[in-house]
C-alpha positions as CSV (number, residue, x, y, z in Angstrom):
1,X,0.0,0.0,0.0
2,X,1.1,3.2,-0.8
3,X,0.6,6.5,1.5
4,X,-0.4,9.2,-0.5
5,X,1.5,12.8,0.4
6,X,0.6,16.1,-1.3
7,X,3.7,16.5,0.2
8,X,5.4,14.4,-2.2
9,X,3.4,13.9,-4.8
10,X,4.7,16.2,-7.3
11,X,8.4,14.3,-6.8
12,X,6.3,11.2,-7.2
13,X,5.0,12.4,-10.7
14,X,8.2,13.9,-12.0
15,X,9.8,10.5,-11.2
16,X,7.5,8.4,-13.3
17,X,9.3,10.3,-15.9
18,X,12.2,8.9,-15.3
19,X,12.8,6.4,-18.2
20,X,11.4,8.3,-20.9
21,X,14.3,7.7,-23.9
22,X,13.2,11.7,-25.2
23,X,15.3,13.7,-22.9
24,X,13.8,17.1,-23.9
25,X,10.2,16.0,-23.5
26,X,11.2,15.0,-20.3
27,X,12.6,18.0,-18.9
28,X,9.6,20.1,-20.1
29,X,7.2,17.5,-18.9
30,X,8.9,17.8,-15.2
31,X,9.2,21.9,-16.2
32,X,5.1,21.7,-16.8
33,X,4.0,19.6,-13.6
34,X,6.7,21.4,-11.3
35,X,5.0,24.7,-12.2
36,X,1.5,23.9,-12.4
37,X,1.5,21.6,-9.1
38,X,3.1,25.0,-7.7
39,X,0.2,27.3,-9.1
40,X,-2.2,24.7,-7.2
41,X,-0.1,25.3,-3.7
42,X,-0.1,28.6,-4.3
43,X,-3.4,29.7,-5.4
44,X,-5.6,27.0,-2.9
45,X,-7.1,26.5,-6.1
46,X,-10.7,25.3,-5.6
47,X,-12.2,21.8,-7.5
48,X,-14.8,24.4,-8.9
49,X,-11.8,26.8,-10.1
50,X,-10.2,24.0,-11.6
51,X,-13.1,22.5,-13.4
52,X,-14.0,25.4,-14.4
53,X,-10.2,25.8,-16.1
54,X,-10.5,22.7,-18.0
55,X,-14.5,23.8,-19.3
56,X,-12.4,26.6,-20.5
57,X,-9.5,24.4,-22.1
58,X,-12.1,22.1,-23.8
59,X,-14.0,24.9,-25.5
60,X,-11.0,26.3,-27.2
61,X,-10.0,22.8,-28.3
62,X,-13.8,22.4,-29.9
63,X,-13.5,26.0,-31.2
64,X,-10.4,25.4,-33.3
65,X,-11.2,24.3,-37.2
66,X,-9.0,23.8,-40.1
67,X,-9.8,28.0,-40.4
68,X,-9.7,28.6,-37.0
69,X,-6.9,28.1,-34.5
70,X,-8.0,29.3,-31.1
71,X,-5.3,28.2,-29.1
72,X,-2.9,30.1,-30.8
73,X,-5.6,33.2,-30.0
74,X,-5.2,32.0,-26.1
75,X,-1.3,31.8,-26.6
76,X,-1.4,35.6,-28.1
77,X,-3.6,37.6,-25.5
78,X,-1.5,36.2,-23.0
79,X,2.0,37.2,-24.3
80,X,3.0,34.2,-24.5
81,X,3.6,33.7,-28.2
82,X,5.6,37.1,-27.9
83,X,7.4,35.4,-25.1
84,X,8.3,32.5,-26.9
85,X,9.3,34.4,-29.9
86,X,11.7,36.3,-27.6
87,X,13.4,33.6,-26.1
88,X,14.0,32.2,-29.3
89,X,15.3,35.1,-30.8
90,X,17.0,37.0,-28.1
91,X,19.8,39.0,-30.6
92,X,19.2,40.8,-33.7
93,X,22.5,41.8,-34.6
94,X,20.6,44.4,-37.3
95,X,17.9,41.9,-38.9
96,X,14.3,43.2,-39.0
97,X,12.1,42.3,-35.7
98,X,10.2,39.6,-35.4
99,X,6.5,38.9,-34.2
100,X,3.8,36.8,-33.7
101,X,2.5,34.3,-36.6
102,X,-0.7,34.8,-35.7
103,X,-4.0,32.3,-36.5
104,X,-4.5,33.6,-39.7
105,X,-1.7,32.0,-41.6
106,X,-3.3,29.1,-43.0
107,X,-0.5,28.5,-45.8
108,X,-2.4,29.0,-48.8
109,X,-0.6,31.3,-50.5
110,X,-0.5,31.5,-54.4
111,X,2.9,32.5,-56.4
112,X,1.7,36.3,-57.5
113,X,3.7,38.9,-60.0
114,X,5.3,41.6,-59.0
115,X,2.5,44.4,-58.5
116,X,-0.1,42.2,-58.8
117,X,-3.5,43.7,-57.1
118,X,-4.3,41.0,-54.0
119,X,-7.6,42.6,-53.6
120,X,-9.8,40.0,-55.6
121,X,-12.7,42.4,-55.8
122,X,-12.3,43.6,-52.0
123,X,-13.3,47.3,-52.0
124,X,-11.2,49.5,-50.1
125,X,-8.9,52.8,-50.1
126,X,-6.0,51.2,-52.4
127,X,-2.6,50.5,-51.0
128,X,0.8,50.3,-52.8
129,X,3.4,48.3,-51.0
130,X,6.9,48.6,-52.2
131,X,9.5,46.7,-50.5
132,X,13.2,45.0,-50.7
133,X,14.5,42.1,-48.9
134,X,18.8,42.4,-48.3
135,X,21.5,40.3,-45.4
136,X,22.6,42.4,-42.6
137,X,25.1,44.0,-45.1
138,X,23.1,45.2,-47.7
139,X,23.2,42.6,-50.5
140,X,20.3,41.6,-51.9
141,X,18.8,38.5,-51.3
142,X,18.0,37.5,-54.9
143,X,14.6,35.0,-54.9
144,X,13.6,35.1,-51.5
145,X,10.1,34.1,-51.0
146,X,7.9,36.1,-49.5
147,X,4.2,35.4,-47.8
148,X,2.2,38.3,-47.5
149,X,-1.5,38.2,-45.5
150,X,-3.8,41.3,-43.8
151,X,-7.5,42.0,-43.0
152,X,-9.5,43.7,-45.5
153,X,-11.0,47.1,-44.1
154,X,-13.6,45.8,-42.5
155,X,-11.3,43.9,-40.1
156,X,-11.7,40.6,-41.9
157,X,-9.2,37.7,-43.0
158,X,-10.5,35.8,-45.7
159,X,-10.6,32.7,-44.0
160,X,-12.7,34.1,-41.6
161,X,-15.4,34.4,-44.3
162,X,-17.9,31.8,-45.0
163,X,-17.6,31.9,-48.7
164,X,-13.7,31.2,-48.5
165,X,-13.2,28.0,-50.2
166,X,-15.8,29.0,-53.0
167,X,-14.1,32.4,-53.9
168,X,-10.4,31.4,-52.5
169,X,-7.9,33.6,-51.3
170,X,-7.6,37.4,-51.4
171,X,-5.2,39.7,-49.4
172,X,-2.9,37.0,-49.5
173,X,-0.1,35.6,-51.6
174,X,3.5,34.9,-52.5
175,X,5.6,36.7,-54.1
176,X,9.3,36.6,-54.9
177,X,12.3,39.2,-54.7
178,X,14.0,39.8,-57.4
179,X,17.9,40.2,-58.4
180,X,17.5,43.6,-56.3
181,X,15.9,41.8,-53.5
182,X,12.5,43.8,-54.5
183,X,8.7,42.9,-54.3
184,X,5.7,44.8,-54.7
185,X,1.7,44.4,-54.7
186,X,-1.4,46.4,-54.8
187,X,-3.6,46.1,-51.9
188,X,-6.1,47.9,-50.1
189,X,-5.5,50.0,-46.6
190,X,-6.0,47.2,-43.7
191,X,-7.2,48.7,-40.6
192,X,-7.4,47.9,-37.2
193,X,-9.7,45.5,-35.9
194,X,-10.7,43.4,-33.0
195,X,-9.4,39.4,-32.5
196,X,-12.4,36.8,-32.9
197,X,-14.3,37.4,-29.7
198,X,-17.3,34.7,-30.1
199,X,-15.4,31.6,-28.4
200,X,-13.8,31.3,-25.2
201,X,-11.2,33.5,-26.0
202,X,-13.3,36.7,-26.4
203,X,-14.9,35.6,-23.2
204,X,-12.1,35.4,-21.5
205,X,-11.1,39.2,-22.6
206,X,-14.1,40.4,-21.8
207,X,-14.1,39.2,-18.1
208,X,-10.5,41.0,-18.0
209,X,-11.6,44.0,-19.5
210,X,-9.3,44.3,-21.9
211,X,-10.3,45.2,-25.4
212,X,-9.8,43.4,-28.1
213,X,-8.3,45.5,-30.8
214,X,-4.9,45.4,-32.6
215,X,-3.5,47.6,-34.6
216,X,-3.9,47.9,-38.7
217,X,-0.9,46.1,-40.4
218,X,0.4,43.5,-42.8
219,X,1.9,40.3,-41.8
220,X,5.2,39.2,-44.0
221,X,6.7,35.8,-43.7
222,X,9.9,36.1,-45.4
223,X,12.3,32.8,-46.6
224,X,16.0,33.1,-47.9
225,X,18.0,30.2,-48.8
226,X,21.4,30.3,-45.5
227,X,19.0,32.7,-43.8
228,X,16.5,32.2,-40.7
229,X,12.9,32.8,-41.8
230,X,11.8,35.9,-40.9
231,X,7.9,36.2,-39.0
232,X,7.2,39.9,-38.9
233,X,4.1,42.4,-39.1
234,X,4.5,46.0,-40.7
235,X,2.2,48.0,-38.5
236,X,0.7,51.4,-39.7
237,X,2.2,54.2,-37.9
238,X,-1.1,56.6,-36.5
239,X,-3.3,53.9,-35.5
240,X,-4.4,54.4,-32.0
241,X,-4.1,50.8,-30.9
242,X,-0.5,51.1,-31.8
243,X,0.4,51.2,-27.5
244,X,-1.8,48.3,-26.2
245,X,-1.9,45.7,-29.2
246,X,-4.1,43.3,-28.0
247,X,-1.3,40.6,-28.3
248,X,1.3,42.4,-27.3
249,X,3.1,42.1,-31.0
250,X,4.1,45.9,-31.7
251,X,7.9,47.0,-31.8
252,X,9.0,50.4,-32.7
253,X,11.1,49.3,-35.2
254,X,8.0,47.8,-37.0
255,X,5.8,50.8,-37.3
256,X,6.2,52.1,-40.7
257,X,4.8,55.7,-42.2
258,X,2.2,55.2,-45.2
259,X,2.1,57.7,-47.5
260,X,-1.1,59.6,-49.1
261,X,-0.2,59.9,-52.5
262,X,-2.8,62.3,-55.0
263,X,-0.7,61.7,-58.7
264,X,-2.9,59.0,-60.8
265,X,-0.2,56.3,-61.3
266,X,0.6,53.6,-59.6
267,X,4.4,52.7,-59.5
268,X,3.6,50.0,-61.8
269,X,2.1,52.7,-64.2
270,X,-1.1,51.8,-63.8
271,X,-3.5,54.4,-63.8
272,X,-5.7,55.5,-60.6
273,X,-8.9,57.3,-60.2
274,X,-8.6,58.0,-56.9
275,X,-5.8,59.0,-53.8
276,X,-4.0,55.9,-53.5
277,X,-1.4,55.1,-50.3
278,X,2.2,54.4,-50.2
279,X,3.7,51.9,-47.6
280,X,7.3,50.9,-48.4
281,X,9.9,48.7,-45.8
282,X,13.3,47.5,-46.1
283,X,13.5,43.6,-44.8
284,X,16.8,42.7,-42.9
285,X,17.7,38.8,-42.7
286,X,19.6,37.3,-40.5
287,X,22.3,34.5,-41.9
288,X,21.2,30.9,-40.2
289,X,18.9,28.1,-40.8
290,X,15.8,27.4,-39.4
291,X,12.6,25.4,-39.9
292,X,9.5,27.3,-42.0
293,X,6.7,27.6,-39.6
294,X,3.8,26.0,-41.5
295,X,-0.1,26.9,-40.4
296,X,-0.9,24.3,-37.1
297,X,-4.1,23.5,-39.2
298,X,-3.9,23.2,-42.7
299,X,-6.7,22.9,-45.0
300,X,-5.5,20.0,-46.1
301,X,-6.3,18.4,-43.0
């Protein structure tokens, strides 16, 4: 018969570990109980409390569809997919800052021309992005592929929309630099906009009181063969939400000045009917290898 100890029990548990042959999963398995056995000392955390935790945990799980990746939502209002970004990229050394992936990346991104319009019929106050990929020192980086996504102005992805897989992508695509490490694309102004709040997510901010807004921008996944992809956002300097991000993803260095621009041609040369905006970045990668982030649900699945 064994004796059971609160005292002991969170030894007993980390020992049952013991002869797992995955060494990493280990220590973060021992990491995880350590902590959260901890929380329980510390808090007196009630049965209620803690049912009421894993309600919580099970309705983001059901929530989540090949479109729709809640927990990664959960992860970014609580800073903790900022935090892991940071401790995975703790130095710089001159390359662009990084952010959060966010849930919208569902990887279904087509190969587009250079100044291609990614509107597909979205109206909108048109955007020009011009832009240009280099190393630390300068050089070009010559076929770098580049992912591009943002809200339309209504604060929408288009997988958020129920017509997505009939109509297909739109504010989205791939593009690819060229021998001067430059891209370009017509798009419309993105604005800012509140994170899903009908699951437990938005419940959850609402009984913080927090709102639920970030900032307008356009997210860039940049990849460059000997260089470590690049997961950024290009926010729009002005916006009010700019200081309190509702995930916590703005850096200074990320806020970028967009143009209003009156003449009626487009850098492409197309001609424009109406005041058109200007947004234009300069992409710093740094040398390394890494793994590509893919979406964690994929329409595939």
């Amino acid at each position: 018969m064994i004796q059971f100890s609160d005292k002991d029990l969170t030894a007993r548990v980390i020992r049952s570990f013991e002869t797992m042959p995955d060494e990493r999963l280990k220590f973060l398995l021992k990491e995880t109980v350590t902590a959260v056995h901890d929380l329980v000392r510390r808090t007196n955390l009630t049965i209620a409390e803690w049912n009421q935790a894993i309600t919580f945990l099970t309705r983001t799980g059901q929530t989540c569809t090949p479109l729709r990746q809640e927990f990664i939502l959960l992860s970014d209002v609580l800073g903790i997919s900022m935090l892991v970004d940071a401790v995975n990229q703790p130095e710089r050394e001159g390359a662009t800052e990084t952010t959060v992936l966010g849930p919208f990346y569902v990887g279904e991104h087509r190969p587009t021309p250079h100044g291609a319009d990614l509107s597909n019929g979205i109206e909108g106050t048109p955007m020009f992005v011009q832009s240009r990929v280099t190393n630390l020192a300068g050089v070009p980086l010559a076929g770098a592929e580049i992912d591009v996504w943002h809200a339309d102005d209504n604060g929408f992805y288009d997988s958020q929309k129920p017509d997505y897989e009939q109509q297909g992508p739109s504010l989205r695509a791939r593009l690819v630099a060229d021998a001067d490490g430059r891209f370009s694309f017509r798009t419309i102004l993105p604005c800012s906009y509140p994170i899903p709040t009908d699951g437990p997510v938005g419940d959850l901010m609402a009984a913080t009181g927090r709102h639920a807004m970030r900032p307008a921008h356009v997210h860039f996944l940049l990849r460059a063969e000997g260089h470590l992809p690049l997961i950024t956002h290009v926010f729009l300097d002005g916006d009010e939400y700019l200081a309190s991000d509702a995930v916590f993803g703005v850096k200074d260095e990320l806020v970028a000045r967009v143009e209003l621009r009156t003449e009626p041609v487009l850098p492409t040369g197309e001609v424009i009917s109406s005041p058109w905006h200007l947004l234009s970045y300069h992409f710093r990668m740094k040398p390394g290898a890494g793994a590509v982030p893919g979406p964690v649900m994929s329409l595939s699945e």
